[in-house]
ChimeraX commands (.cxc) that place a marker at each C-alpha (Angstrom):
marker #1 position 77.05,63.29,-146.28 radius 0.5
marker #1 position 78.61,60.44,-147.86 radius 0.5
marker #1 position 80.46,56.99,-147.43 radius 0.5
marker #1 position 83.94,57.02,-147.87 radius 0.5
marker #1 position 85.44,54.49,-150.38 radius 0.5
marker #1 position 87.94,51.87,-148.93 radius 0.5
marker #1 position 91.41,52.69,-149.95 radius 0.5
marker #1 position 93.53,49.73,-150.74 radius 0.5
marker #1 position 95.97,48.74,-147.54 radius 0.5
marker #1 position 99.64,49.63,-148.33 radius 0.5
marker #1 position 102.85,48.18,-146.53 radius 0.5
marker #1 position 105.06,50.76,-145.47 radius 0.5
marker #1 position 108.77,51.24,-146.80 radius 0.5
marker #1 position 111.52,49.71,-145.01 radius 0.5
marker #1 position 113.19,53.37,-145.25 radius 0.5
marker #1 position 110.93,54.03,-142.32 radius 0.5
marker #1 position 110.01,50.93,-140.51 radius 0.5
marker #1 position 111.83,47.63,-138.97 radius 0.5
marker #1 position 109.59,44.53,-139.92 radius 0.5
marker #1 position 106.29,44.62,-141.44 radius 0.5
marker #1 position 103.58,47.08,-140.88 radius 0.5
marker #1 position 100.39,47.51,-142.94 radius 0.5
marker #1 position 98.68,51.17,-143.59 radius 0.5
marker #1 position 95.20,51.09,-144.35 radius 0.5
marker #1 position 94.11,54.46,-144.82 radius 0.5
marker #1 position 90.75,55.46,-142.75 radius 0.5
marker #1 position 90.26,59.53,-143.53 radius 0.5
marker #1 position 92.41,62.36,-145.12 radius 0.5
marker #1 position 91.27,66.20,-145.80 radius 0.5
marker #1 position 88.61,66.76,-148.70 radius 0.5
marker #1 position 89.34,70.48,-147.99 radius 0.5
marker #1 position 92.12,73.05,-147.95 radius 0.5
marker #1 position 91.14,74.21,-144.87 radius 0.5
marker #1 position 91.03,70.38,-143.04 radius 0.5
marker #1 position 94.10,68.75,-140.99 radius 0.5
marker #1 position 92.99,65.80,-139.85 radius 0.5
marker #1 position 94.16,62.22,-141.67 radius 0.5
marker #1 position 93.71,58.96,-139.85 radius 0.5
marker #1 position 94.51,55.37,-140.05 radius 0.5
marker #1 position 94.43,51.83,-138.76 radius 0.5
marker #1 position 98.66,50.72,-138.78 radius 0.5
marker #1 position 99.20,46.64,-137.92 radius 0.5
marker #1 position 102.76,45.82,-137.01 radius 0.5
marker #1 position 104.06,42.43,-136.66 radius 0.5
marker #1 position 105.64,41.12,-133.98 radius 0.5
marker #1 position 108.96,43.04,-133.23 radius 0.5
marker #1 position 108.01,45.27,-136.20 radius 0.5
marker #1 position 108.78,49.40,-135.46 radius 0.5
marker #1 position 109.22,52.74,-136.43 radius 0.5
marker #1 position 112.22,54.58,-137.28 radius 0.5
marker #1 position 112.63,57.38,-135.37 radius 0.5
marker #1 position 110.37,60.47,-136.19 radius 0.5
marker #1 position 108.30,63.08,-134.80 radius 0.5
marker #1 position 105.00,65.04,-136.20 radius 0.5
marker #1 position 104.86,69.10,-136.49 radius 0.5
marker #1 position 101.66,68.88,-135.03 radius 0.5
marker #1 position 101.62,66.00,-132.40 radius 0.5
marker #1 position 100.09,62.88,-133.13 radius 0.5
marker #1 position 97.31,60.21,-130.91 radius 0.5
marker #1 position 97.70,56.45,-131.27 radius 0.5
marker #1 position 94.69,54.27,-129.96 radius 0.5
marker #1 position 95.74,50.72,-129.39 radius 0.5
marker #1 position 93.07,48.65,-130.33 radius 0.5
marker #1 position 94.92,45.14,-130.40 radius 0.5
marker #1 position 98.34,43.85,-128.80 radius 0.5
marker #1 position 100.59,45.88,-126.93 radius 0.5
marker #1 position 102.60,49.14,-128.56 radius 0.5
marker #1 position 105.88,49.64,-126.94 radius 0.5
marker #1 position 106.29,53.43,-127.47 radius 0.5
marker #1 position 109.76,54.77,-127.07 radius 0.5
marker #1 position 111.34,58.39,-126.23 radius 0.5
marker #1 position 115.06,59.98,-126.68 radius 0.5
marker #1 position 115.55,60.39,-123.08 radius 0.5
marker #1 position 115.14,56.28,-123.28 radius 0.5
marker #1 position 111.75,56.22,-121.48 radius 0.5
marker #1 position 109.87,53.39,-122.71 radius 0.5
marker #1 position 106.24,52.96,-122.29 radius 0.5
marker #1 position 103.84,49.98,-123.11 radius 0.5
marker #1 position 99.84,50.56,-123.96 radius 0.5
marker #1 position 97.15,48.25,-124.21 radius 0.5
marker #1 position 93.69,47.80,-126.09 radius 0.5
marker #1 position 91.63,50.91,-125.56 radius 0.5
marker #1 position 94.53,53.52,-124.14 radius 0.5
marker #1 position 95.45,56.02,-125.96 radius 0.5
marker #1 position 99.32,57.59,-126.41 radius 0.5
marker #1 position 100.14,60.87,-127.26 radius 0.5
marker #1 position 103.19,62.39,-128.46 radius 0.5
marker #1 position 103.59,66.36,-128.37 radius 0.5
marker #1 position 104.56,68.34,-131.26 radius 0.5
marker #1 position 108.57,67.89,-132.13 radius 0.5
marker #1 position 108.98,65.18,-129.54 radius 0.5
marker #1 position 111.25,62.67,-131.36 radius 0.5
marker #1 position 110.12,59.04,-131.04 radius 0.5
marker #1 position 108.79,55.74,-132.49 radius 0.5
marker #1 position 106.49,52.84,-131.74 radius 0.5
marker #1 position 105.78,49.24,-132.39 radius 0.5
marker #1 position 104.80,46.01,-131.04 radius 0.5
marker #1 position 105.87,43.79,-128.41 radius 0.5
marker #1 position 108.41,40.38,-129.76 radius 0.5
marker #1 position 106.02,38.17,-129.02 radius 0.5
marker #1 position 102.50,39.60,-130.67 radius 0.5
marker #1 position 100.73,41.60,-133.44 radius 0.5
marker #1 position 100.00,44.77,-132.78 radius 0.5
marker #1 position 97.54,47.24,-134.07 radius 0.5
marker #1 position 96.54,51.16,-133.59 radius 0.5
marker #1 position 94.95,54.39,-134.67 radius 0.5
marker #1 position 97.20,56.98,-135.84 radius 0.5
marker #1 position 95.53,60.27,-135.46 radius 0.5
marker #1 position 97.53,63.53,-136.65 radius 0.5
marker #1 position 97.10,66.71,-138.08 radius 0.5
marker #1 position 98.97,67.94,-141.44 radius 0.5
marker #1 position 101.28,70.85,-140.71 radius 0.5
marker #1 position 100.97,74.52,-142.63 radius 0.5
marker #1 position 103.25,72.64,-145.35 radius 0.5
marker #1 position 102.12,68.97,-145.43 radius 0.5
marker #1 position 105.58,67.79,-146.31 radius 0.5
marker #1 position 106.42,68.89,-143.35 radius 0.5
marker #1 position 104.30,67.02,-140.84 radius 0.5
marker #1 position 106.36,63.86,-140.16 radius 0.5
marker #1 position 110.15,64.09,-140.00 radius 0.5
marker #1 position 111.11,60.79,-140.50 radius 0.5
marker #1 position 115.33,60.05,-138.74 radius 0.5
marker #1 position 117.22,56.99,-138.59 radius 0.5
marker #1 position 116.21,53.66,-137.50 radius 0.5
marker #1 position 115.74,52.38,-134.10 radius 0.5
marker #1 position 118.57,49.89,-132.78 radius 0.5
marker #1 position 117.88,46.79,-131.15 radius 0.5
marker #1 position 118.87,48.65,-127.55 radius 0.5
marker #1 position 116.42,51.27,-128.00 radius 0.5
marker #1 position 113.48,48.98,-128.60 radius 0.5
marker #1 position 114.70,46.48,-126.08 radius 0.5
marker #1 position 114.53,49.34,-123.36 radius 0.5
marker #1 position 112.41,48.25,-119.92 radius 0.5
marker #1 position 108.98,50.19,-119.74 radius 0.5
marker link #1:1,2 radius 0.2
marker link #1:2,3 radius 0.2
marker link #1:3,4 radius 0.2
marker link #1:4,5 radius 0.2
marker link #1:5,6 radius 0.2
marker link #1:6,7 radius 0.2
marker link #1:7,8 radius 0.2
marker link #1:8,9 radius 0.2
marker link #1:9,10 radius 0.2
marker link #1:10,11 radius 0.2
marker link #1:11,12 radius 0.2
marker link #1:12,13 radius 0.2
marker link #1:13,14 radius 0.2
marker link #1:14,15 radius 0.2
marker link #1:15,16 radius 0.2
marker link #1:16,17 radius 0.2
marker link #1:17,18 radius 0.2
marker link #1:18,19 radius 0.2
marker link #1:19,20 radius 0.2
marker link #1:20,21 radius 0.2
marker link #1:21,22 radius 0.2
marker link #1:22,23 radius 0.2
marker link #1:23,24 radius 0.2
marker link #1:24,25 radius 0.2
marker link #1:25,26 radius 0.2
marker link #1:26,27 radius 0.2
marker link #1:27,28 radius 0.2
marker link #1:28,29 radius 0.2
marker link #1:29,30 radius 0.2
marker link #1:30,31 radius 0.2
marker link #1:31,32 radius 0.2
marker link #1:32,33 radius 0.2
marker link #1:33,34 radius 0.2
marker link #1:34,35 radius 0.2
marker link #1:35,36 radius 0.2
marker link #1:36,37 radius 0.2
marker link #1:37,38 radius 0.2
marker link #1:38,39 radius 0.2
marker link #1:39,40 radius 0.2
marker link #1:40,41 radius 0.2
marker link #1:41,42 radius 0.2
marker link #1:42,43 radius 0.2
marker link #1:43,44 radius 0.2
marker link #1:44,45 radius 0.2
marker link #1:45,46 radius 0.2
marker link #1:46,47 radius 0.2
marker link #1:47,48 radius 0.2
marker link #1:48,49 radius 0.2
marker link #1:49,50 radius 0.2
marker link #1:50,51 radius 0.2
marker link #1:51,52 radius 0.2
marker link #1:52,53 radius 0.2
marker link #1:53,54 radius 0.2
marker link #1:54,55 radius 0.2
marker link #1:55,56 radius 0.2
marker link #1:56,57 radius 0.2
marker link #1:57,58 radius 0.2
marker link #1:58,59 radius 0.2
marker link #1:59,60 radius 0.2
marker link #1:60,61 radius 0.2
marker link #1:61,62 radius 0.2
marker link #1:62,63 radius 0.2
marker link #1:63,64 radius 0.2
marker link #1:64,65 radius 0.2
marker link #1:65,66 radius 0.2
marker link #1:66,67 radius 0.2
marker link #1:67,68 radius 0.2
marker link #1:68,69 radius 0.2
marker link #1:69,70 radius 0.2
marker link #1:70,71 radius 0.2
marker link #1:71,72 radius 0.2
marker link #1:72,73 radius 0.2
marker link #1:73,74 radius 0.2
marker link #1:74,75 radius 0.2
marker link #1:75,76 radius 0.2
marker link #1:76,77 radius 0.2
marker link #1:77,78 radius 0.2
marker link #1:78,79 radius 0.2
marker link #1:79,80 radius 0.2
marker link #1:80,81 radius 0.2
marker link #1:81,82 radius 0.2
marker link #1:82,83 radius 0.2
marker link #1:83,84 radius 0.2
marker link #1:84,85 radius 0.2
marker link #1:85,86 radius 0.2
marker link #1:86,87 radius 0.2
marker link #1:87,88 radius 0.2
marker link #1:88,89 radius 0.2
marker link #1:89,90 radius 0.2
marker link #1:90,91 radius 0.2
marker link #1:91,92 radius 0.2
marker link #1:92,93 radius 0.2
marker link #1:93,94 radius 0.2
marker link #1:94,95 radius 0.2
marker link #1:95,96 radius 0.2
marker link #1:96,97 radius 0.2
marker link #1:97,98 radius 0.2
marker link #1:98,99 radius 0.2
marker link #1:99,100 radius 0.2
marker link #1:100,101 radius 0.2
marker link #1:101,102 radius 0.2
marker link #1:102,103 radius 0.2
marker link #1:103,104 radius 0.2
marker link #1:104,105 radius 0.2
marker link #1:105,106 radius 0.2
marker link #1:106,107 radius 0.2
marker link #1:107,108 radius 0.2
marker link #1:108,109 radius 0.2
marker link #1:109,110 radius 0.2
marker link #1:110,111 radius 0.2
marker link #1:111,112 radius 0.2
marker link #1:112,113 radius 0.2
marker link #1:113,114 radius 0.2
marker link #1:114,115 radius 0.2
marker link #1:115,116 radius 0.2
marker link #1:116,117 radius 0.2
marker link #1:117,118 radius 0.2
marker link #1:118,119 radius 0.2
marker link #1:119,120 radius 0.2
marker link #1:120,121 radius 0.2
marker link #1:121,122 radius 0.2
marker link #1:122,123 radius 0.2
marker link #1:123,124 radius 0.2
marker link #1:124,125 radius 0.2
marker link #1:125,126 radius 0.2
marker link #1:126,127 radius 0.2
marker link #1:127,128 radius 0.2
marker link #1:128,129 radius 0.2
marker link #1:129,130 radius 0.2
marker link #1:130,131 radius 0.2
marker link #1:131,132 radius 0.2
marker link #1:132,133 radius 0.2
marker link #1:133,134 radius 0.2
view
């Protein structure tokens, strides 16, 4: 047993993401043979995904704000502090936080057989999309 090292928190690219969102990486495999990587993501108001979807599914536990969550068929969903979102493996989709408040989560997945394989990152989300009534 031993305590992790804090990794230094990293702003993600504006390839993938509308407004500002910090990364601060909590675990990633030591092994071959591990999957799981995990971090805390803080988006700013407005601030979203692009469009993307994870070979292996991926669980997002909002700990602060509210995440707007956001399908193809145009469903939209909103989650608060403590619930927890899931998103099936190959279901396109993004997330982000309301206009009017930070927002922050867990991002829980698993790497696929090929780890540059397990998020397929798409095009950006328009302004209709994110606007979209839960």
């Amino acid at each position: 047993m031993h305590i992790e090292d804090s990794r230094p928190t990293i702003k993600n690219p504006p390839e993938q993401f509308t407004g500002d969102v910090w990364f601060d990486p909590i675990f990633v495999p030591h092994d071959a043979d591990q999957r799981m990587s995990g971090g805390l993501v803080r988006f700013a108001p407005g601030a979203r995904t692009a469009w993307h979807s994870h070979a292996r599914g991926q669980y997002l536990r909002v700990t602060e704000g509210i995440a707007r969550v956001g399908t193809r068929d145009g469903n939209v969903v909103e989650a608060h502090p403590g619930q927890t979102i899931y998103t099936p493996p190959g279901e396109e989709h993004w997330h982000g936080a309301t206009e009017d408040c930070f927002m922050e989560h867990l991002a829980l997945l698993e790497s696929a057989d090929d780890p540059a394989e397990t998020t397929t990152w798409l095009e950006h989300v328009t302004d209709e999309d994110y606007s979209g009534r839960p």
